[in-house]
N, CA, C and O atoms as a GROMACS GRO file, in nm:
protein
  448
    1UNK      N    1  -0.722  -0.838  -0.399
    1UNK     CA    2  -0.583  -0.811  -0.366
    1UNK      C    3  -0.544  -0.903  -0.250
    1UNK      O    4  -0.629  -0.992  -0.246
    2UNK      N    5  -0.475  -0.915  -0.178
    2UNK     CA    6  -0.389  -1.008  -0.099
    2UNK      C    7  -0.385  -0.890   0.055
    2UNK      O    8  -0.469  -0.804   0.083
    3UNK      N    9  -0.263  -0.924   0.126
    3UNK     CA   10  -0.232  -0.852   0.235
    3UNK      C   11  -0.072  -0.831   0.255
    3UNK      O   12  -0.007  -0.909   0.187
    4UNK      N   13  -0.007  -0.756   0.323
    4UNK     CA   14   0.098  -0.703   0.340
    4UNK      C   15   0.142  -0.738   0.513
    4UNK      O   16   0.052  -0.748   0.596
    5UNK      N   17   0.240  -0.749   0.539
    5UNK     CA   18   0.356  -0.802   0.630
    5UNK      C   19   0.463  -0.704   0.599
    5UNK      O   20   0.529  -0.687   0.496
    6UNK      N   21   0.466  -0.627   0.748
    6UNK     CA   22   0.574  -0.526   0.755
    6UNK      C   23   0.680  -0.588   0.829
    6UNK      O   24   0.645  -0.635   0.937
    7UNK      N   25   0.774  -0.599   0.804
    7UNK     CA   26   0.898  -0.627   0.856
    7UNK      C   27   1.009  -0.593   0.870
    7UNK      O   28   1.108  -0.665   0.882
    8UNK      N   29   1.002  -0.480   0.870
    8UNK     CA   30   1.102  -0.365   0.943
    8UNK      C   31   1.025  -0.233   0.922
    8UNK      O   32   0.914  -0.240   0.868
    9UNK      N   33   1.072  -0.116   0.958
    9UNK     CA   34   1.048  -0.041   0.959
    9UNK      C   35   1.086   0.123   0.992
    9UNK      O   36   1.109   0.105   1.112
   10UNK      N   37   1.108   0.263   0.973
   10UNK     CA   38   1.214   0.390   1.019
   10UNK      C   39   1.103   0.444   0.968
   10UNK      O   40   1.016   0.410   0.889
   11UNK      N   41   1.124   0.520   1.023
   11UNK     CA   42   1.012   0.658   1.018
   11UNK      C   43   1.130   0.770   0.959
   11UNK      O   44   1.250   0.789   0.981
   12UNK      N   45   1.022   0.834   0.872
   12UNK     CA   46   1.088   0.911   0.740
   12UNK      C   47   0.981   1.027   0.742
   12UNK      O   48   0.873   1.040   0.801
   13UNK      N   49   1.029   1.082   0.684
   13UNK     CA   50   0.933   1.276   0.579
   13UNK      C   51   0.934   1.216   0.458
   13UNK      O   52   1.013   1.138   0.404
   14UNK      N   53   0.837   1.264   0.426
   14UNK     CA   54   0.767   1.227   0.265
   14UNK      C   55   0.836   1.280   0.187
   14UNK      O   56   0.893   1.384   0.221
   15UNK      N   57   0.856   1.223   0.044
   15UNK     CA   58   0.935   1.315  -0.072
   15UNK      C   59   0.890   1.291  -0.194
   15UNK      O   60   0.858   1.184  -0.246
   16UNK      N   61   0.890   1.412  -0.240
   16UNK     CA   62   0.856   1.456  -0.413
   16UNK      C   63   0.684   1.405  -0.397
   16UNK      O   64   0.595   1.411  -0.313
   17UNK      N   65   0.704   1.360  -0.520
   17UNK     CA   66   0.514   1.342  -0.584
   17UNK      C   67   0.500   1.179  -0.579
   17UNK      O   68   0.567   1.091  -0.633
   18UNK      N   69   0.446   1.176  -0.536
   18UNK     CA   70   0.393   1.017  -0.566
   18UNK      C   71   0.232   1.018  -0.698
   18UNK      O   72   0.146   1.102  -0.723
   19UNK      N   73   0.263   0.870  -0.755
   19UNK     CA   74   0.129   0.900  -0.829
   19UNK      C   75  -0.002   0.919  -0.802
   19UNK      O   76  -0.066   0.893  -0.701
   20UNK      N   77  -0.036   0.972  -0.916
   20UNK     CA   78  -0.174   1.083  -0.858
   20UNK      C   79  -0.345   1.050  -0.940
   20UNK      O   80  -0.369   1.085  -1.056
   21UNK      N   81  -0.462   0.966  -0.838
   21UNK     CA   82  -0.531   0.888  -0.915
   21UNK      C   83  -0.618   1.038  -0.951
   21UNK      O   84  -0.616   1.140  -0.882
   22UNK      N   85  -0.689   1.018  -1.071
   22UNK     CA   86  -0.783   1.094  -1.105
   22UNK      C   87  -0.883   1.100  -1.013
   22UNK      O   88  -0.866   1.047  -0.903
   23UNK      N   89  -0.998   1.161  -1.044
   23UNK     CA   90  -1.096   1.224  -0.949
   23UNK      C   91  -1.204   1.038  -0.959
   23UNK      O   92  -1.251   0.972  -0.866
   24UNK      N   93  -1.208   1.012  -1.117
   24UNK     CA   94  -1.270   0.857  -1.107
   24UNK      C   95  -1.177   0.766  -1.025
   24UNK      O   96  -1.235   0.681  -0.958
   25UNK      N   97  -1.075   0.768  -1.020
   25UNK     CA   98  -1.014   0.648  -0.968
   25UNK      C   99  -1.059   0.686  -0.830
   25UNK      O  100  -1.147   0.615  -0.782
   26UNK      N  101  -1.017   0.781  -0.763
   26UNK     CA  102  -1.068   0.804  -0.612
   26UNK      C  103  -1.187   0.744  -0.596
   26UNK      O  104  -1.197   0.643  -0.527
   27UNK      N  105  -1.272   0.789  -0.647
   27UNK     CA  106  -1.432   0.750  -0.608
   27UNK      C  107  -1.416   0.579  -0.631
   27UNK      O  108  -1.509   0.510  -0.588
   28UNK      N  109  -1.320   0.521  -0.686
   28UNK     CA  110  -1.343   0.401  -0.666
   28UNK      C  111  -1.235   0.326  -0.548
   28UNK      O  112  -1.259   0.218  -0.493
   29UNK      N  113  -1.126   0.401  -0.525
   29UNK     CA  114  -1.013   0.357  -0.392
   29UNK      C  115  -1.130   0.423  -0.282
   29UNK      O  116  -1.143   0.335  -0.196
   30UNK      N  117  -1.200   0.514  -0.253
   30UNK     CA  118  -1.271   0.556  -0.169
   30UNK      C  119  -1.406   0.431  -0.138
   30UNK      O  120  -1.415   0.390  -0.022
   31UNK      N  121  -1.486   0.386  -0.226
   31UNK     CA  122  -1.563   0.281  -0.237
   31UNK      C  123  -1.498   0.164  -0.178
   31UNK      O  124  -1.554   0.096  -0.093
   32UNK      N  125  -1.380   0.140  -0.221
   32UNK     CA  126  -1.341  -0.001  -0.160
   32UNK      C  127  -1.326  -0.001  -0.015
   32UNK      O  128  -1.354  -0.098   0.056
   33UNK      N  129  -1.264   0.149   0.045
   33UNK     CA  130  -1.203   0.117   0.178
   33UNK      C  131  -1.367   0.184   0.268
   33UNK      O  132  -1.406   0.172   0.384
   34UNK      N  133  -1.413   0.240   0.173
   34UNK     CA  134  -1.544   0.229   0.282
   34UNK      C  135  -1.632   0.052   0.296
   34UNK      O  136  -1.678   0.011   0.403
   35UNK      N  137  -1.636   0.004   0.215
   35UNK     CA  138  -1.683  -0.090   0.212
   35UNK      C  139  -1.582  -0.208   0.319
   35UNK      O  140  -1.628  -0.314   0.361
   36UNK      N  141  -1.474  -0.171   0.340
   36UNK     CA  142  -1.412  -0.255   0.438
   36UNK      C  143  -1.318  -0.144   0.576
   36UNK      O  144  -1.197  -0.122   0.584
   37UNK      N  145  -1.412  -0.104   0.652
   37UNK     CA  146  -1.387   0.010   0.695
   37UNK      C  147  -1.356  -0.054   0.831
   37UNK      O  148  -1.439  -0.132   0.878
   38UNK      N  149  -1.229  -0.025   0.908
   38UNK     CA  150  -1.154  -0.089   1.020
   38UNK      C  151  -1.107   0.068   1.121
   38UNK      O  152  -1.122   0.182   1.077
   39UNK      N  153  -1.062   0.043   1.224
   39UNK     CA  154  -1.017   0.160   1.277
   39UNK      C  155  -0.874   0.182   1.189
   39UNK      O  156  -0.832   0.110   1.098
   40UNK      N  157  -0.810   0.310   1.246
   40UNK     CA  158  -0.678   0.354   1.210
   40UNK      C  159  -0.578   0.244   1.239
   40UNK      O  160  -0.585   0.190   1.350
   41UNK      N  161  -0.448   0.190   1.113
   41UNK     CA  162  -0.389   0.129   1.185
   41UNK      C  163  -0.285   0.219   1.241
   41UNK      O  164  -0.264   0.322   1.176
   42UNK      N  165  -0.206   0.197   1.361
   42UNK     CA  166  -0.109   0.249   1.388
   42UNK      C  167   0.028   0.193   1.417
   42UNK      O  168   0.143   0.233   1.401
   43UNK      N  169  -0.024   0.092   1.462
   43UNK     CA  170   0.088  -0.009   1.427
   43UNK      C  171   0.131  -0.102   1.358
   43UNK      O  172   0.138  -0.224   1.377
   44UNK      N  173   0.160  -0.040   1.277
   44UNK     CA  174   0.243  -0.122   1.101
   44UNK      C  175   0.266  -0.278   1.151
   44UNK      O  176   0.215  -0.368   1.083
   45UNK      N  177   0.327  -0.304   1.246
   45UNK     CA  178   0.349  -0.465   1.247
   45UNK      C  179   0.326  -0.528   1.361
   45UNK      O  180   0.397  -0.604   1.426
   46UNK      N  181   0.188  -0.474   1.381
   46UNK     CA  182   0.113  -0.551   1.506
   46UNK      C  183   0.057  -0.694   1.431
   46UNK      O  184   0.024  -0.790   1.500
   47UNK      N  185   0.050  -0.696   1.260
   47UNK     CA  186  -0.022  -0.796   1.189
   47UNK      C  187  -0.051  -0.756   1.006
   47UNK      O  188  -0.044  -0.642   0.960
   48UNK      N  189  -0.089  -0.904   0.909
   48UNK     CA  190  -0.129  -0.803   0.827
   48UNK      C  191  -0.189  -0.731   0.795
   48UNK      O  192  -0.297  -0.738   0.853
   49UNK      N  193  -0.184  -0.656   0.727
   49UNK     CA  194  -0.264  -0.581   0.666
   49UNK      C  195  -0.328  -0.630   0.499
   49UNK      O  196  -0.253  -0.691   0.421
   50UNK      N  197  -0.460  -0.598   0.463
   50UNK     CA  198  -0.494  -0.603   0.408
   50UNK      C  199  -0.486  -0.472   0.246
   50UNK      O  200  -0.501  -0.350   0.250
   51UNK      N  201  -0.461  -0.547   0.140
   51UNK     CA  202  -0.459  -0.432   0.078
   51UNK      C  203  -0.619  -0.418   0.025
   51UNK      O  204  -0.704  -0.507   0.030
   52UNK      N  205  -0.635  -0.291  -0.023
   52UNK     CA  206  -0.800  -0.355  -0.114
   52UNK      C  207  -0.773  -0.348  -0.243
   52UNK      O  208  -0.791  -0.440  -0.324
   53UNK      N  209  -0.708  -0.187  -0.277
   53UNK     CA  210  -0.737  -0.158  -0.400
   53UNK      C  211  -0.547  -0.117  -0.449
   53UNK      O  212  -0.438  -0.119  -0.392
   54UNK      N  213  -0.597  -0.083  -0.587
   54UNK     CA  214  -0.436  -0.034  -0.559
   54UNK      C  215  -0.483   0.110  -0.699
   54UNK      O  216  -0.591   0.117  -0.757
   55UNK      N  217  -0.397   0.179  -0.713
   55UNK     CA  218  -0.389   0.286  -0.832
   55UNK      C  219  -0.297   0.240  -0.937
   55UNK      O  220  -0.181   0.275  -0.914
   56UNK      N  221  -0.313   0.178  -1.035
   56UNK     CA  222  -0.176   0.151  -1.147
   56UNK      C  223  -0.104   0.068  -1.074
   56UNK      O  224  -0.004   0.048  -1.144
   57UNK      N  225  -0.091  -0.002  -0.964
   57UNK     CA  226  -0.002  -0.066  -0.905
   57UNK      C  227   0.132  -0.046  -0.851
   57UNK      O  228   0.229  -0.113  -0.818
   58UNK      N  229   0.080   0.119  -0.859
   58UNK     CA  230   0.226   0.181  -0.780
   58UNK      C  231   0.172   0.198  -0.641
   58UNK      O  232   0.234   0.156  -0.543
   59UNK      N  233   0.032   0.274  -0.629
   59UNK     CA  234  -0.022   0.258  -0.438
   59UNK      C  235  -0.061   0.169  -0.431
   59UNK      O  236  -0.089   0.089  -0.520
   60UNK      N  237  -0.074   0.159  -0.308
   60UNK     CA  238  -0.153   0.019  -0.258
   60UNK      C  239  -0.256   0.113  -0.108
   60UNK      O  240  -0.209   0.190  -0.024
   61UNK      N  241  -0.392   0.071  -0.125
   61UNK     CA  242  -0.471   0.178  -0.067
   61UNK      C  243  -0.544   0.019   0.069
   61UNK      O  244  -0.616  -0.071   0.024
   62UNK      N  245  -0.514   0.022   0.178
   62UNK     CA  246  -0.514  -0.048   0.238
   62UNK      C  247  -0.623  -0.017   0.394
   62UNK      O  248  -0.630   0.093   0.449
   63UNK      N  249  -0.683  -0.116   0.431
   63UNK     CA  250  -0.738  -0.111   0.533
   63UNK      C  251  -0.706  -0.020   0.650
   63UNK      O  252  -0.589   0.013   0.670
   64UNK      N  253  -0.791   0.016   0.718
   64UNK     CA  254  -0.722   0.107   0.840
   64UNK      C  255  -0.621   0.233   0.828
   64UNK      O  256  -0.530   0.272   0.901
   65UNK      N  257  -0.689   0.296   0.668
   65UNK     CA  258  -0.678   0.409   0.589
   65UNK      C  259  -0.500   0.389   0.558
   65UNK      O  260  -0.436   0.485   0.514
   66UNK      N  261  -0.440   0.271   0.582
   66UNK     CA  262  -0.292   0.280   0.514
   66UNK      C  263  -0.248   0.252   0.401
   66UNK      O  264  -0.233   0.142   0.349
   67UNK      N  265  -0.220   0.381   0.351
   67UNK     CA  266  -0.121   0.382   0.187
   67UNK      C  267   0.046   0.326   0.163
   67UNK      O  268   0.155   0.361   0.208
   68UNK      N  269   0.012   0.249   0.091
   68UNK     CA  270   0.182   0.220   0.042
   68UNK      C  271   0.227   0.292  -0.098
   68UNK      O  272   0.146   0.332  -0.182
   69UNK      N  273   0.362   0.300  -0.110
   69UNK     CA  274   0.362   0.373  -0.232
   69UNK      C  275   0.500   0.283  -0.248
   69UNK      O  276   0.597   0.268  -0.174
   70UNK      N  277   0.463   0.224  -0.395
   70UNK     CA  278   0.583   0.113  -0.387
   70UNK      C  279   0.720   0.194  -0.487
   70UNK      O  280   0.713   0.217  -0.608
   71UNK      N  281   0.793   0.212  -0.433
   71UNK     CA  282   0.907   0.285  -0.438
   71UNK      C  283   1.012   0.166  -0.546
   71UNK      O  284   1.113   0.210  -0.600
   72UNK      N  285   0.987   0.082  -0.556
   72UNK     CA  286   1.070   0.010  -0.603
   72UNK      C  287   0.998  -0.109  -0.678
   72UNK      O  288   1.052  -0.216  -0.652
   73UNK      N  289   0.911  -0.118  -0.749
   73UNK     CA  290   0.820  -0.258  -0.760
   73UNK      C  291   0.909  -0.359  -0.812
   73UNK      O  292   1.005  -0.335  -0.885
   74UNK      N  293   0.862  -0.511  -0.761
   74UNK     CA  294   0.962  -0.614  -0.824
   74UNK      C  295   0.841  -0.682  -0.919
   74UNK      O  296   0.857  -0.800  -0.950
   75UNK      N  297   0.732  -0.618  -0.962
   75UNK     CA  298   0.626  -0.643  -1.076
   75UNK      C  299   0.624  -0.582  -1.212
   75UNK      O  300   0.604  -0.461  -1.213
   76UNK      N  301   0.635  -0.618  -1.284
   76UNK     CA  302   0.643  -0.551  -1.426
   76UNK      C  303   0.495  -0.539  -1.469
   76UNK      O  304   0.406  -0.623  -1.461
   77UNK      N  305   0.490  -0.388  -1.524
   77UNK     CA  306   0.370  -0.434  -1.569
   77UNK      C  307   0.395  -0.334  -1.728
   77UNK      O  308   0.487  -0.356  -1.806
   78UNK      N  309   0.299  -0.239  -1.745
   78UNK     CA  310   0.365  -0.151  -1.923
   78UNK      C  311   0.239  -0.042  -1.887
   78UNK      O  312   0.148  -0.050  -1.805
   79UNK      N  313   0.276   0.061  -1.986
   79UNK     CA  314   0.230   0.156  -2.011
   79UNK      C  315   0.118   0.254  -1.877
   79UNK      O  316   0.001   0.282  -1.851
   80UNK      N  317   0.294   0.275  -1.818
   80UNK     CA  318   0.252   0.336  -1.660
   80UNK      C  319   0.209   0.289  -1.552
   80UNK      O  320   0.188   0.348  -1.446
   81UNK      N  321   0.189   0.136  -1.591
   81UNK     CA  322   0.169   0.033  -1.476
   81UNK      C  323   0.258   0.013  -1.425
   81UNK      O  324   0.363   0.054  -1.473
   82UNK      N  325   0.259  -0.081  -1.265
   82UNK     CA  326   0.400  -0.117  -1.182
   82UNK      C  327   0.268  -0.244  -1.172
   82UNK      O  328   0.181  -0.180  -1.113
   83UNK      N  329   0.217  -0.362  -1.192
   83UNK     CA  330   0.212  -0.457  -1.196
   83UNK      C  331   0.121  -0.472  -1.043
   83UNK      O  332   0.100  -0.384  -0.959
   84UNK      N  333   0.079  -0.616  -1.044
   84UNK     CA  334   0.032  -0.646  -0.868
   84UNK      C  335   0.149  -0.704  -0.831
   84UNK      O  336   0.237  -0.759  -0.897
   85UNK      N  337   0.137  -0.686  -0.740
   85UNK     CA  338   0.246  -0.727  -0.627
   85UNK      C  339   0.242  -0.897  -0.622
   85UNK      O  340   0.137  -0.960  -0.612
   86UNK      N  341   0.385  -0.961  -0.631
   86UNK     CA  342   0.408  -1.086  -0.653
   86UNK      C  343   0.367  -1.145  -0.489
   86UNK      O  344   0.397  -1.071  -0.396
   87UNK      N  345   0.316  -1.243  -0.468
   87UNK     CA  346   0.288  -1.335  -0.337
   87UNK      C  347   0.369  -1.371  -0.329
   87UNK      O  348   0.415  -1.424  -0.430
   88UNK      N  349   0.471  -1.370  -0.174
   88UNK     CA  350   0.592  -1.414  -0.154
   88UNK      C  351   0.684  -1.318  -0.146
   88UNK      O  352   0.763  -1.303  -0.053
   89UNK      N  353   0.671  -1.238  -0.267
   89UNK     CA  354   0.808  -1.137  -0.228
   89UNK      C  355   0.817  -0.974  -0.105
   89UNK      O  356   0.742  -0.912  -0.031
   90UNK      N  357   0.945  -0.972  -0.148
   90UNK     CA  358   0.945  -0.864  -0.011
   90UNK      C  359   0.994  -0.723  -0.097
   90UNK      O  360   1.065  -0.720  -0.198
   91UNK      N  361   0.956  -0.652  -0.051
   91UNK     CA  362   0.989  -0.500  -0.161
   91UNK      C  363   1.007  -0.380  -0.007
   91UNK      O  364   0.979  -0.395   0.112
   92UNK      N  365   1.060  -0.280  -0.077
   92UNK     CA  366   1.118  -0.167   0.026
   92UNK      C  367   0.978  -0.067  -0.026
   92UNK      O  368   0.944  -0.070  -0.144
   93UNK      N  369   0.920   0.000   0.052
   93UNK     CA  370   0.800   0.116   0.002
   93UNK      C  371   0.772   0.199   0.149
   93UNK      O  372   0.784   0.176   0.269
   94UNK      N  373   0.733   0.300   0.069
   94UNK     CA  374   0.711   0.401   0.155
   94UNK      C  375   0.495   0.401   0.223
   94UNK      O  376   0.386   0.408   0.167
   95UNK      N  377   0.540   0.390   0.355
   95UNK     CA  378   0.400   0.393   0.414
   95UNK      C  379   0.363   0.495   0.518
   95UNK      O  380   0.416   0.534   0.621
   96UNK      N  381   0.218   0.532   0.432
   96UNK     CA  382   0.192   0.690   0.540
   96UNK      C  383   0.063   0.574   0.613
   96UNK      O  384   0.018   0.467   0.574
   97UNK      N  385   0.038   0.653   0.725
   97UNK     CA  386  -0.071   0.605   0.794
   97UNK      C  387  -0.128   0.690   0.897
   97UNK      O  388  -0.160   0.797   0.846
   98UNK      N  389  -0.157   0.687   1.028
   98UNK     CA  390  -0.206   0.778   1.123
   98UNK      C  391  -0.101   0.815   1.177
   98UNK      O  392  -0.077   0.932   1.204
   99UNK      N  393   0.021   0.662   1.215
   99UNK     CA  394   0.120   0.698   1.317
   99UNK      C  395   0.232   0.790   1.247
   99UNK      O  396   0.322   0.840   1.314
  100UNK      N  397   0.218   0.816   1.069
  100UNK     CA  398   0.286   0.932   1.031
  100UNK      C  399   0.355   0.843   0.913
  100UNK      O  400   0.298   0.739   0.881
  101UNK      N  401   0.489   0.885   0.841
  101UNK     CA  402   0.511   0.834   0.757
  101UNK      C  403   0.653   0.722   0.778
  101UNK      O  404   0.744   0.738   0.859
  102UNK      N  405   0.644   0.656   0.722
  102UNK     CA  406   0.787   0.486   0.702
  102UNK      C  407   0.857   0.440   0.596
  102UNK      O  408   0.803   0.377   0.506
  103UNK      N  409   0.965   0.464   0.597
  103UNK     CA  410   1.016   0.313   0.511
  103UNK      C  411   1.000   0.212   0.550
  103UNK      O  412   1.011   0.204   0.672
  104UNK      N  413   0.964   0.078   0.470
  104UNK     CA  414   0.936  -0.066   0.524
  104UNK      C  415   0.957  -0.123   0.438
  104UNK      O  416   0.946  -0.079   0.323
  105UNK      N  417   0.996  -0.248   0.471
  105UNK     CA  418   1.074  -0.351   0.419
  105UNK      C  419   0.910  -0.472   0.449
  105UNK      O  420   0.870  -0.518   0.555
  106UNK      N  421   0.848  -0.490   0.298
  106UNK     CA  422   0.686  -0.557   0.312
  106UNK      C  423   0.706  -0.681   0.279
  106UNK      O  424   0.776  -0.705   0.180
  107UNK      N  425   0.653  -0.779   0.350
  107UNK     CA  426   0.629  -0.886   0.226
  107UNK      C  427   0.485  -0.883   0.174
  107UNK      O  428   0.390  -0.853   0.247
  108UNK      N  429   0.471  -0.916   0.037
  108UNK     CA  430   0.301  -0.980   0.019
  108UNK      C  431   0.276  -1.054   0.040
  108UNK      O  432   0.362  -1.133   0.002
  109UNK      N  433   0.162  -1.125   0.106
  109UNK     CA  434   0.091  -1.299   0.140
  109UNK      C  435  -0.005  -1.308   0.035
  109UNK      O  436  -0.040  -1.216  -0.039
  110UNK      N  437  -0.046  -1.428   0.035
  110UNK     CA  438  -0.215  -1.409  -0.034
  110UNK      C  439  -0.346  -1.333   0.053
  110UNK      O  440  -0.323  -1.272   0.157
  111UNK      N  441  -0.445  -1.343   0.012
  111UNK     CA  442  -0.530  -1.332   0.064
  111UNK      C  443  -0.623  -1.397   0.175
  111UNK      O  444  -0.634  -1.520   0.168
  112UNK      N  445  -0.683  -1.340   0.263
  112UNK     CA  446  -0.736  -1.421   0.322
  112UNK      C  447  -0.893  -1.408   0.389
  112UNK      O  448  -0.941  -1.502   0.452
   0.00000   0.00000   0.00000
């Protein structure tokens, strides 16, 4: 996966359901972020962030235990997919983390 660039940001309350990985998919979003295990981030745009894994390409399960939940994807993908996230573009998504929950305005980079 690539990394994420927050560039704006409002602090929000969570709403409705977001998608929901099975008990296998966990054990494998759980595997990735142990395997790249960082402190808490708390500040969304101190830098990027790394994504690792994602669920269907609607979360994005990210270093320093931060979830995105892409509220809007500009990726197509089919049959309950939302696609990977295009390099370059900027999308609006909702991010929970330690410091609580956000709207943010992301870009994706590549990887690094």
């Amino acid at each position: 996966m690539g990394r994420l660039t927050v560039i704006s940001m409002t602090s929000c309350e969570p709403k409705g359901l977001a998608p929901c990985p099975s008990l296998a998919d966990m054990a494998t979003i759980i595997e990735a972020r142990d395997a790249h295990r960082v402190p808490a981030i708390t500040d969304l745009m101190a830098g990027p962030i790394r994504a690792l894994t994602s669920y269907r390409g609607w979360n994005l399960y990210c270093e320093g235990d931060v979830t995105v939940y892409r509220d809007d994807p500009k990726s197509t993908g089919g049959h309950g997919y939302a696609g990977e996230p295009i390099i370059g573009t900027t999308e609006f998504v909702t991010i929970s983390c330690a410091a609580g929950w956000f709207k943010c305005e992301i870009r994706y980079d590549p990887a690094y």
